[in-house]
C-alpha positions in Angstrom: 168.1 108.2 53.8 170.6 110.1 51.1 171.4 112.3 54.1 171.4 110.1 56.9 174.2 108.1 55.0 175.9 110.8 53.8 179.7 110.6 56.2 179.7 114.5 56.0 176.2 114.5 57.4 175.8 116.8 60.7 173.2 115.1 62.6 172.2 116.0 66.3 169.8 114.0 68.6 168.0 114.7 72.1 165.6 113.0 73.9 161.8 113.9 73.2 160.5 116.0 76.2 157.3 113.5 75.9 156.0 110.1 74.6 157.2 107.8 73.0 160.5 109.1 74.9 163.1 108.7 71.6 166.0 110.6 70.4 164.9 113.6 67.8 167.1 114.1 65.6 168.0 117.8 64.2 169.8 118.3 61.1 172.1 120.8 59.5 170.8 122.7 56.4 171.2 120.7 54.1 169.2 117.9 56.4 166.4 120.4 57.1 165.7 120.5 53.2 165.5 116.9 53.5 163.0 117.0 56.4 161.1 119.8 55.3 160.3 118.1 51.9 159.5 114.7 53.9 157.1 116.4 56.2 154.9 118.3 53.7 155.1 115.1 51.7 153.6 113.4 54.8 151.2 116.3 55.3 149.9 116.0 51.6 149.6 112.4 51.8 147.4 113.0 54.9 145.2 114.9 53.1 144.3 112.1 50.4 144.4 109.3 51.9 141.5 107.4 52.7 142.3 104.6 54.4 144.1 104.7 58.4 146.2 102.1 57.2 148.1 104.4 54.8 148.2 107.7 57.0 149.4 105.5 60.1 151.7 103.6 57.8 153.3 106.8 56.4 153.6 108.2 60.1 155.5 105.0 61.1 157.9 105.5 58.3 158.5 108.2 59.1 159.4 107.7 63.1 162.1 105.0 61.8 163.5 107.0 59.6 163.8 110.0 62.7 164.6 106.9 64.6 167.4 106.0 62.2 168.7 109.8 62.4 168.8 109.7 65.4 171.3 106.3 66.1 173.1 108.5 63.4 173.9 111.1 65.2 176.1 109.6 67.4 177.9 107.0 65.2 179.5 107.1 61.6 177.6 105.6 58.7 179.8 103.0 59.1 178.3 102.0 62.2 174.6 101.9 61.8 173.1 98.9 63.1 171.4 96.3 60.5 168.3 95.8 62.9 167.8 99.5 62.4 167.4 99.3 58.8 165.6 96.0 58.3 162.7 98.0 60.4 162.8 100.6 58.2 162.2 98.4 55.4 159.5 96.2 57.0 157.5 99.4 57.4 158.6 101.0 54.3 156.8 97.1 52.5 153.5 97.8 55.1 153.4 101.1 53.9 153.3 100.1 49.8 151.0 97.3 50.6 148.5 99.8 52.4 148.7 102.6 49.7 148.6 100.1 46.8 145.2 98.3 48.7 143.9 101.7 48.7 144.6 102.7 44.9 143.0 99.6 43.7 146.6 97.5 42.9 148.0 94.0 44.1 150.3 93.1 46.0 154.3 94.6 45.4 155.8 91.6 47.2 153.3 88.4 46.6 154.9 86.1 44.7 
């Protein structure tokens, strides 16, 4: 997200040769440190978890992210659209809620 909102950001997006079909966005060095560190984070993740529920959760949050990279790439910060961040966020919350189940803790978000 630092990168993604970043004005001097160079972000590049072209359509996924198969399903689902999106945009991919491909970044400039300092991007690719980004994604590189967000992949093997994903990887290692992968290789803990226990539940489905985290490892697809993770995976989802990741594709908005891409997904938000991607509407990036052909805009300015400035012109992101809300509904692109408020799904980023609903999966970021599904995501917590799934890892936290799994490690045993409540709820982040119940009142």
């Amino acid at each position: 997200m630092t990168f993604v909102l970043n004005p001097a950001a160079r972000i590049i997006a072209v359509p996924r040769p198969r399903d689902p079909g999106d945009l991919m966005p491909f970044f400039d060095d300092e991007g690719s440190r980004h994604r590189e560190r967000l992949e093997s984070t994903k990887t290692a993740l992968r290789l803990v978890a226990g539940r489905s529920e985290v490892v697809s959760g993770s995976s989802e949050l990741v594709r908005q992210a891409r997904l938000l990279a991607a509407v990036r790439a052909d805009s300015g910060v400035e012109a992101l659209p809300a509904d692109r961040f408020d799904a980023l966020w609903e999966v970021e919350r599904r995501f917590i809620e799934a890892a936290r189940a799994e490690l045993g803790l409540p709820s982040a978000f119940a009142p």
